[in-house]
C-alpha positions in Angstrom: 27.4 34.0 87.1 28.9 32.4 89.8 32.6 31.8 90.7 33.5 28.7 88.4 36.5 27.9 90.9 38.1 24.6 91.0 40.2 25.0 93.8 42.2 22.2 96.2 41.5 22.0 99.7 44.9 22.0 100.4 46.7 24.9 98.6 48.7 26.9 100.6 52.3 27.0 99.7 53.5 29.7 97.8 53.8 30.1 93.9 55.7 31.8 91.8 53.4 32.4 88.5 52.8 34.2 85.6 49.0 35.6 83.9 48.8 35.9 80.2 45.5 36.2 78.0 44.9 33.3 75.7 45.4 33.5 72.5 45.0 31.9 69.1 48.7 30.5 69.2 47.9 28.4 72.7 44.8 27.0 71.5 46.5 23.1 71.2 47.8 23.9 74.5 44.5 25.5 76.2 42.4 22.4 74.1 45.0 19.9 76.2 44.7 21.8 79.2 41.0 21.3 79.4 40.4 17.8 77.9 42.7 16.5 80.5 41.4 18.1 83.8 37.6 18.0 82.3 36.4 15.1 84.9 38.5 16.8 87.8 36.6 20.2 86.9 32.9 18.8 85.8 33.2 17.3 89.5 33.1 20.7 91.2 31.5 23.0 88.7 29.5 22.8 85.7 30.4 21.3 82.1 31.1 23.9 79.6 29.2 22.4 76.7 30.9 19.5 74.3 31.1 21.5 71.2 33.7 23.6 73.5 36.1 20.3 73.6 37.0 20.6 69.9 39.7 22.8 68.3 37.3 25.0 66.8 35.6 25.1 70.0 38.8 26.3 72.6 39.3 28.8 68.9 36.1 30.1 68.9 36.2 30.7 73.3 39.3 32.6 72.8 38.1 34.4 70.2 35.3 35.8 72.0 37.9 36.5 75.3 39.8 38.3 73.1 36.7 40.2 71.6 35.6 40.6 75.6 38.8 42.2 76.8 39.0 44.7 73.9 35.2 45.7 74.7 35.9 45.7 78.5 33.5 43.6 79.3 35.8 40.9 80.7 39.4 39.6 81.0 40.7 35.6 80.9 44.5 34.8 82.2 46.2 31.8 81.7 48.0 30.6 84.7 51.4 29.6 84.3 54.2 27.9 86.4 58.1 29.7 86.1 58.4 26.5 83.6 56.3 27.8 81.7 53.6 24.8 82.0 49.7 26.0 81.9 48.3 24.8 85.4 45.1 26.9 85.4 43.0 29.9 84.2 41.4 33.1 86.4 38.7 35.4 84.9 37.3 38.6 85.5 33.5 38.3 84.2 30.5 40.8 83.6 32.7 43.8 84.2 30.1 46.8 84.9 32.0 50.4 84.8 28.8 52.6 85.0 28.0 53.6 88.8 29.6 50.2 90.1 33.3 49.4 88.8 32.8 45.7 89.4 33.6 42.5 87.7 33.1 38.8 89.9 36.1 36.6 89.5 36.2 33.2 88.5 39.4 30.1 88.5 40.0 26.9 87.8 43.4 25.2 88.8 44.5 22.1 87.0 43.9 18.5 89.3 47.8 18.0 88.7 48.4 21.7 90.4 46.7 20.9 93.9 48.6 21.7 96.7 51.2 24.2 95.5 49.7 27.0 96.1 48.8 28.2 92.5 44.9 29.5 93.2 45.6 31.9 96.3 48.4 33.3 94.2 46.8 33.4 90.9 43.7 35.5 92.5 46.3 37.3 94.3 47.9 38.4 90.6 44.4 39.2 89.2 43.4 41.2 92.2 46.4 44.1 91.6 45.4 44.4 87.5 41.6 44.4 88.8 42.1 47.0 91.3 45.2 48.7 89.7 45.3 49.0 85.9 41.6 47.8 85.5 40.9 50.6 87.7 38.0 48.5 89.3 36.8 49.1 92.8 34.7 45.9 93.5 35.1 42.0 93.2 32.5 39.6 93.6 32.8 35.5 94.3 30.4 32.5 95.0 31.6 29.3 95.6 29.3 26.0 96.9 29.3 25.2 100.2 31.4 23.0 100.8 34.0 23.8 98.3 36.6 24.6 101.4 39.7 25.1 98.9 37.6 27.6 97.1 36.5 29.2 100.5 39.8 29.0 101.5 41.6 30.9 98.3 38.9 33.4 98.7 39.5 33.6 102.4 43.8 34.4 101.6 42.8 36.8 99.6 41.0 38.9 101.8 37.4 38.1 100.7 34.7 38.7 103.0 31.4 36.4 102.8 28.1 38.4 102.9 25.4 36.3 102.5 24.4 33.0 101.2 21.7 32.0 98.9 20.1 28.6 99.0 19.6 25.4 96.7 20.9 28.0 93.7 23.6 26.0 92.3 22.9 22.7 90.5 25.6 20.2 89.7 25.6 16.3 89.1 21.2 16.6 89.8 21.9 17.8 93.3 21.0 21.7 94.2 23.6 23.2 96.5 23.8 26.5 98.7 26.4 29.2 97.7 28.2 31.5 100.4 28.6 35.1 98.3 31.7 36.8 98.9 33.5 40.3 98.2 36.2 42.3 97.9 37.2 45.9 97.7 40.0 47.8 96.1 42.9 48.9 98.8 
């Protein structure tokens, strides 16, 4: 899976925000969330499929999060501003414990959140319950080339690129290059 990051080429102020799962009682909120920033993030990443638009669809998603985080196979955060207002998500994906102690991260920040810093400091958040209470020792990223805020937010957060596989990422019928990157528990 590859890093599902919607991130603005110009976020670099700092952010005060706050992570918490999703849940059943936010699925209005999560639904809204989605609906309205679908073009912004269909534009950089691929659709999630239409039934997902629906409230039995953003139900059913949190559902299986929920189902996910109790299994440990992954964990989904809502990102939230000190207002209290739902500007993005970040994900930990395919956790693997056995022999590796690695999940790959994945973000989206809402199009009205650009330019406040809320992606570098969302990842920031995730990174210390990855690499402290997760007790994971690995991260893994992709992002498009081209994406710069992605590169960028991956970049702050002391990713490090190590390699780069071609024409494996197809959005809007064009094929794009992704730049891998990682990063490693203090």
């Amino acid at each position: 899976m590859s890093v599902r990051a919607a991130a603005c080429s110009n976020d670099v102020a700092m952010a005060t925000l706050h992570l918490t799962p999703p849940s059943l009682d936010g699925a209005d909120e999560l639904l809204h969330f989605e609906t309205v920033n679908r073009a912004f993030f269909e534009a950089r990443i691929n659709s999630r499929p239409s039934a997902y638009y629906s409230p039995d669809g953003v139900r059913a998603a949190i559902a299986q999060a929920e189902r996910e985080a109790l299994e440990d196979k992954g964990y989904q955060f809502l990102v939230r501003d000190d207002a209290g207002v739902l500007v993005g998500r970040v994900n930990l994906v395919g956790v693997k414990r056995k022999h590796f102690q690695m999940a790959e991260l994945g973000y989206r920040m809402a199009e009205s959140a650009c330019g406040k810093g809320y992606a570098s400091e969302a990842v920031r958040q995730v990174l210390a319950r990855a690499f402290g209470e997760l007790g994971l020792m690995r991260l893994e990223a992709v992002a498009r080339v081209g994406n710069e805020g992605s590169i960028k937010v991956l970049l702050r957060n002391g990713f490090r690129e190590f390699g780069r596989t071609t024409q494996s990422f197809e959005l809007g019928g064009v094929w794009h290059d992704r730049l891998h990157f990682e990063r490693r528990a203090p």
